[in-house]
Structures are given as structure tokens and as C-alpha cells.
N, C-alpha and C positions, 0 to 999 in steps of 0.2 A: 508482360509481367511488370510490375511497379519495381520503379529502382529505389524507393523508398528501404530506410533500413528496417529491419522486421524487430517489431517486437513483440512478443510470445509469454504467456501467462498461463502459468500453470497454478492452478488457484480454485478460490468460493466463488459461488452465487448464494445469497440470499436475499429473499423478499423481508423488508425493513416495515413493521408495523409500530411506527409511531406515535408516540405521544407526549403534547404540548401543556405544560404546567410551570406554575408562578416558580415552584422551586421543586428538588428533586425527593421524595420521600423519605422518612424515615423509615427504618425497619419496623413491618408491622402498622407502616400509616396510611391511611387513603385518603386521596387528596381528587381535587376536582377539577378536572386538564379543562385546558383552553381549544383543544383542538389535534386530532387521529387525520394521519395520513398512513396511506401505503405507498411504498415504492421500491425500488431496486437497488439492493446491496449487493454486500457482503465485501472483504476486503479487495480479494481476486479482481473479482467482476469490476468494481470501483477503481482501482490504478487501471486495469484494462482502457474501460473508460474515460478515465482522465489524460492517459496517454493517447488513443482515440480523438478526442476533443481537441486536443492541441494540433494534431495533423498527424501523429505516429501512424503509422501501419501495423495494425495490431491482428491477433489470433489466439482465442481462448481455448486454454481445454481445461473442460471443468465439466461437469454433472448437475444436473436439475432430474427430479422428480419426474414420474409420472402422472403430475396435475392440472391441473390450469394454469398454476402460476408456473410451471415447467416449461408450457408451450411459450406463456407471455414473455418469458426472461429471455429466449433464446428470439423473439422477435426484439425486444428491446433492445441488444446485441447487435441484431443486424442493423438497427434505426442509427448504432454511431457508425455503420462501417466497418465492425469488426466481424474477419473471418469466423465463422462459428462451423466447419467443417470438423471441428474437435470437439463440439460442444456436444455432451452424450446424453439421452434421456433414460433412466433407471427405472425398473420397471418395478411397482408394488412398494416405493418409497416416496415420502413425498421431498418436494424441493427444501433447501435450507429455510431458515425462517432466523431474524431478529427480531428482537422486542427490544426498543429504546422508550427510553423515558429524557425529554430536553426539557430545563428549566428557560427562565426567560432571560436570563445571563449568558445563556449558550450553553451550559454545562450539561454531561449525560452521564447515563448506564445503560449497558447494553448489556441483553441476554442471549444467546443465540445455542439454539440447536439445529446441528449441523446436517442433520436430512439426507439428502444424495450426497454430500461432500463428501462423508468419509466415504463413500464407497469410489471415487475415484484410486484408481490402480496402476501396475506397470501395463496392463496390457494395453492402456489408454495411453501412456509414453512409449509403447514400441507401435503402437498404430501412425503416431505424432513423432518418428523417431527423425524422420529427414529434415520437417521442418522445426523441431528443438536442436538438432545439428547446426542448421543453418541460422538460425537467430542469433540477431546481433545484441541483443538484450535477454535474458530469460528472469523473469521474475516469480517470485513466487513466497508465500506466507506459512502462517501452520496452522490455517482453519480448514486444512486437508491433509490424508496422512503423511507420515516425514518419510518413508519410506519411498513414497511416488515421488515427492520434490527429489529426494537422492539420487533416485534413478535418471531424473531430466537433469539433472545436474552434472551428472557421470558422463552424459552426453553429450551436453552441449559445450561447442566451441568457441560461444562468444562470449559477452560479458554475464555472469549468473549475479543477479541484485535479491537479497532475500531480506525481506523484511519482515523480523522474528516477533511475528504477535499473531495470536496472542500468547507472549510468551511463555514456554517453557525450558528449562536448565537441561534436558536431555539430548541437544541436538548437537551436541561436538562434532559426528558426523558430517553434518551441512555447514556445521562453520568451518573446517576445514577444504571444503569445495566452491564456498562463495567468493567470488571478485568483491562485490559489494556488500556490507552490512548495514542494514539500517535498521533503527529503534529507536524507541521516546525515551525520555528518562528515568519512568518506572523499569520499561523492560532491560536498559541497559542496569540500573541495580539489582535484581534479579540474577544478571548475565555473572558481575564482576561481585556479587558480594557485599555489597556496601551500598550506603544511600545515595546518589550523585547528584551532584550540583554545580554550578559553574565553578565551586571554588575546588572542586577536585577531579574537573570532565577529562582534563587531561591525562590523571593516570590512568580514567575508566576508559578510557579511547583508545590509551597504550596499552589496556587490556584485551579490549577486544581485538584489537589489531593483531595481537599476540593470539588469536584462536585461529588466523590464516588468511584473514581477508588480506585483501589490498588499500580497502579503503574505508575505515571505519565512521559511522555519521551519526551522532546522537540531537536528535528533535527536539526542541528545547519549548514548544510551544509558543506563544508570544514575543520569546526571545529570541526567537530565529532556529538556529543548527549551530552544531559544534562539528569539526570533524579532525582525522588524520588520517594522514593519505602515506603510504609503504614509499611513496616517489619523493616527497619534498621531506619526509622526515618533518613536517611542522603542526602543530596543533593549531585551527581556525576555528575563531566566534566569528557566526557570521550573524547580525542583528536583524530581525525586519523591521517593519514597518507597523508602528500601531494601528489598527482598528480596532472597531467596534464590534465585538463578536453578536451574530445574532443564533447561531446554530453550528458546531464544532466539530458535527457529523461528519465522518469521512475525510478531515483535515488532512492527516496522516495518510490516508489515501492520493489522495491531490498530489501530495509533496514527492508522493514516491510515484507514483504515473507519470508527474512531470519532469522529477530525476533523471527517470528510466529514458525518458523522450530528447531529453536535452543531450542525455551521453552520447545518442548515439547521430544526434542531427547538428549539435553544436559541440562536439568533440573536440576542435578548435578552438576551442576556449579555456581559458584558465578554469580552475575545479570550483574556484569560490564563486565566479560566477556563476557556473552552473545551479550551483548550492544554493544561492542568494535568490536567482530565479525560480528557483522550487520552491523554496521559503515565499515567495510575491505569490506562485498559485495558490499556495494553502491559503495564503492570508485573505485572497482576493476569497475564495471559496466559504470561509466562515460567516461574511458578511451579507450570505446568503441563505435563505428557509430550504434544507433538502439536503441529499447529497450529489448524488451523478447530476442532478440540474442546478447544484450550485457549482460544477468545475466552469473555470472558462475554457471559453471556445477558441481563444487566441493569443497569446504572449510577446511582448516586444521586448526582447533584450534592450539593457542601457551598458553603461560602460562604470556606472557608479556604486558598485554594489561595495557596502561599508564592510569589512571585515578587520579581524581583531586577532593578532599573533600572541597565544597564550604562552 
């Protein structure tokens, strides 16, 4: 049995139907794309993934349809290495589905209905109940109900990382049981009330912090991550690196796959580099067409990561 530490995802699948265009539509415009792909989302499956890619020992549980793209998702899964002994097929529903639209800036909208997701349950957390116990990581989003997160949450004993999107203001329940909190900067205004920005991340951070995490992290996009951790009592910016975006898909995915990977393989380390190195995958990940084939495959920590005491 792998001495690898486990990390466990309770989460989406959906199949990503894309589409490439000069810029992103108006309401009520139709415009004339550069180019349609399909491929493999959804938030779940995508950190799964990206923690996967990097070396983690991962294990999904999650629901796909009883379609084509049911069977394909659940091989796709197996293609990174990740356990799918949890992965359940629903019978007379189909798999999730999104509909993105990317401009040639990188910028999106994404549409998604959720298909098999919502019907994941507890009885699928007490099937999964030894190895959500035993996970050293347990992640999990809200493109599946909060009711199942709660439940794996109630359970497990190791570190619970939940990242609240796509956001909703109803989940005090789960932010009470998260170690980790993570969110961008629309979802953290939403969370505290108020618009956030660098010039007031700190008190949104001290807010969230204040719903029970231990370590609260807001996504700053191009500007890296902001966070504040219950242990050092201090607010960090942490900056990245500029690129060039060519597709932005799944960023936020990346960041938190690789979060999830780094806690619990480089736990040794100080938090901002962790941070800092999750911030280099998303970044590495944008300047890529796709999502699960734009994560990398590989990470080199350094010892230089910039950060900034707010």
C-alpha cells in the first residue's frame, strides 16, 4: 500500500464544451468563435487532477451519468492515476456538463448544469467513510450538495480544504468544520459583505478567519494570494509572477490541487511558500489552451518566494 499521503476529493465531474472567440459576447450577441473543443472538467475532478499530476495520491468520489461521456470521465480519472473505487455511475441521468465561452485575452463565462452532481449523497460518504477518515487532505467545493460535503467533513480527520465556489452565503455550517478556506475575490465579497481589494484584504481575511477556519486564503488572480493563518496571527501578499494568459480555465483549480498537494507533501515548509508555489502552478497553468492538460506535471520548489506583511 502507497505511503504517499492521501488526498480525497469529494466533488464535480463535468464534461467542458468550449468555445474560442475574439472576445466574450454581449448579452443577446452572437459572435463567430475561432474554434470548440471538449474536454474534462468540472471543479472537483480538476483539483483532483491537478493534485494527481503533481505526484499526490489522490481518490475521487463523485457521480457521472449514465452516458458516454459517464463511462469516458471515469477512464479519464483512471489515465492520471486516481483511485476511482468511489466514482459512482447514476442511472437515467446524464453526466455534468459546462459551457464556456474564452476570449482571446484569456477571459471566460462559464455555464454549467450539474447532471449526476447533485445527486451525490451521504450514502456515498458512508460507503467512502474509512477512507474520508483516513485522508490527509479532504477537499471539496459547492458544485455538489453541502449537505454530502458536511457529512465528509464531520468525518474526516485530517486537514478539510474547501473551496467555496461557486459561491453561496448559506454555508456557515461548512465554514465552521473547514481547516482551510479558499476563495477568489469576488467569492470572498460575497462571503464578508463588502467589495475586496488589496486595500481592505486584511480585514476580509480577519473575517473569514472569524467563521472558523484555521487558515483563510483569498486568490487574487494575477496578483498572486493574500492569506491569514489562526498560527502566526499575520496577513501575507504573496505576489506571482507575470505571464501571459492565454486560457484562465481551471486556474483556481491548479491553485487548489496544488495547495492541497504541497500541505501535505511539503508540510515542512513555511505557509507562504507553499502559497507562493500554488500561485507558480495556476500561473504556469493559464499560459496554457485547456484545463486538466494545461496543469503541470511537475514542481520545483525554490527558496525565493516574494511575500509581503500587510
Amino acid at each position: 500500500m502507497s505511503s504517499l499521503p492521501k488526498i480525497v476529493v469529494v466533488g464535480s465531474c463535468c464534461v467542458d464544451f468550449t468555445t474560442y472567440a475574439p472576445r466574450l459576447p454581449n448579452p443577446g450577441e452572437t459572435l463567430h468563435g475561432t474554434k470548440f473543443t471538449t474536454s474534462f472538467g468540472g471543479k472537483g475532478a480538476n483539483q483532483c487532477v491537478a493534485a494527481a499530476k503533481l505526484g499526490g495520491k489522490t481518490y475521487m468520489i463523485c457521480r457521472v451519468g449514465d452516458d458516454d461521456w459517464g463511462v469516458k470521465y471515469i477512464e479519464n480519472l483512471k489515465s492520471f492515476g486516481i483511485d476511482v473505487t468511489h466514482t459512482k455511475t447514476t442511472r437515467d441521468i446524464t453526466t455534468g456538463i459546462a459551457q464556456i465561452s474564452v476570449a482571446s485575452n484569456g477571459e471566460n463565462q462559464i455555464v454549467i448544469v450539474p447532471g449526476a452532481n447533485n445527486h451525490l449523497n451521504n450514502s456515498d460518504i458512508q460507503d467512502a467513510q474509512e477512507l474520508i477518515k483516513n485522508a490527509d487532505v479532504l477537499i471539496s467545493q459547492l458544485e455538489t450538495p453541502d449537505d454530502t460535503t458536511y457529512q465528509a467533513f464531520k468525518l474526516c480527520n485530517g486537514i478539510k480544504l474547501l473551496n467555496a465556489a461557486p459561491m453561496r452565503t448559506d454555508i456557515k455550517s461548512l465554514l465552521e468544520l473547514c481547516t482551510v478556506l479558499c476563495v477568489n475575490e469576488p467569492e470572498a465579497s460575497q462571503l464578508v459583505g463588502f467589495e475586496v481589494n488589496l486595500s481592505n484584504i486584511k480585514l476580509a481575511l480577519k473575517e473569514l478567519l472569524d467563521t472558523g477556519c484555521k487558515l483563510a486564503i483569498i486568490t487574487l488572480g494575477d496578483k498572486g494570494a493574500a492569506y491569514f493563518s489562526s498560527d502566526d496571527n499575520q496577513c501575507i501578499h504573496i505576489p506571482c509572477e507575470k505571464v501571459k494568459p492565454v486560457d484562465t480555465t481551471g486556474a483556481g483549480d491548479a491553485f487548489v490541487g496544488a495547495l492541497a498537494t504541497f500541505l501535505v507533501t511539503q508540510k515542512d515548509r513555511p505557509i507562504h511558500q507553499i502559497i507562493g508555489a500554488a500561485c507558480d502552478v495556476a500561473s504556469k497553468s493559464v499560459t496554457i489552451e485547456g484545463t486538466q492538460t494545461s496543469f503541470p506535471n511537475k514542481y520545483t520548489f525554490h527558496e525565493n518566494y516574494n511575500y509581503i506583511v500587510l
